[in-house]
C-alpha positions, 0 to 999 in steps of 0.5 A: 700522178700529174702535176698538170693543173686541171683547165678551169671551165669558164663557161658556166661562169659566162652564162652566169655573167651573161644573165647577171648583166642582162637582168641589172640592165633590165633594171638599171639601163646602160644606154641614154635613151633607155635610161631616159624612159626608166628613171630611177632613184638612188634608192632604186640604183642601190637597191639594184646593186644590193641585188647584183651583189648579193646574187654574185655572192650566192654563186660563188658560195654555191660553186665554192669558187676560190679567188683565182676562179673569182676573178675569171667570174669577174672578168666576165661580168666586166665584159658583159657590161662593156658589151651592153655599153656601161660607163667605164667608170661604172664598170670600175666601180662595180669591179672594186666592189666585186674584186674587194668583196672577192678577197674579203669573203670566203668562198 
């Protein structure tokens, strides 16, 4: 019997983050000049966010993920949305909310 722990495999995880991102940048824009030709309300922004949020939930409760693996998703979705160019202060948020809502909810 082996007390080697078993190598957790990110990479679901990261394609997840990957299309994650890509579809709430669909919605809500990173960059400037995008964000100029799609303007969007508070009512559109949270809206998305409850999206973003609720598809993250959804995949953890499917994959049965515990907190350390949470946290491996989290870190992916950070570094998805700083490739795309979000705000670091966005990214904070977003990753308050993902990390609370990761030791408050069970899996």
């Amino acid at each position: 019997m082996s007390t080697v722990p078993e190598k957790t495999n990110i990479l679901p995880m990261k394609l997840f983050a990957g299309q994650l991102v890509d579809q709430f940048e669909s919605l809500c824009p990173a960059s400037e000049e995008q964000k100029r030709k799609k303007k969007l309300s508070q009512k559109g922004i949270k809206k998305a966010l409850a999206g973003f949020y609720s598809q993250i939930s959804d995949y953890v409760s499917a994959q049965k993920l515990g907190v350390i693996k949470r946290s491996f998703l989290a870190r992916a979705i950070q570094s998805e949305m700083e490739k795309k160019g979000y705000e670091r202060s966005f990214i904070n948020t977003i990753m308050m909310a993902i990390i609370l809502n990761s030791l408050t909810s069970k899996g």
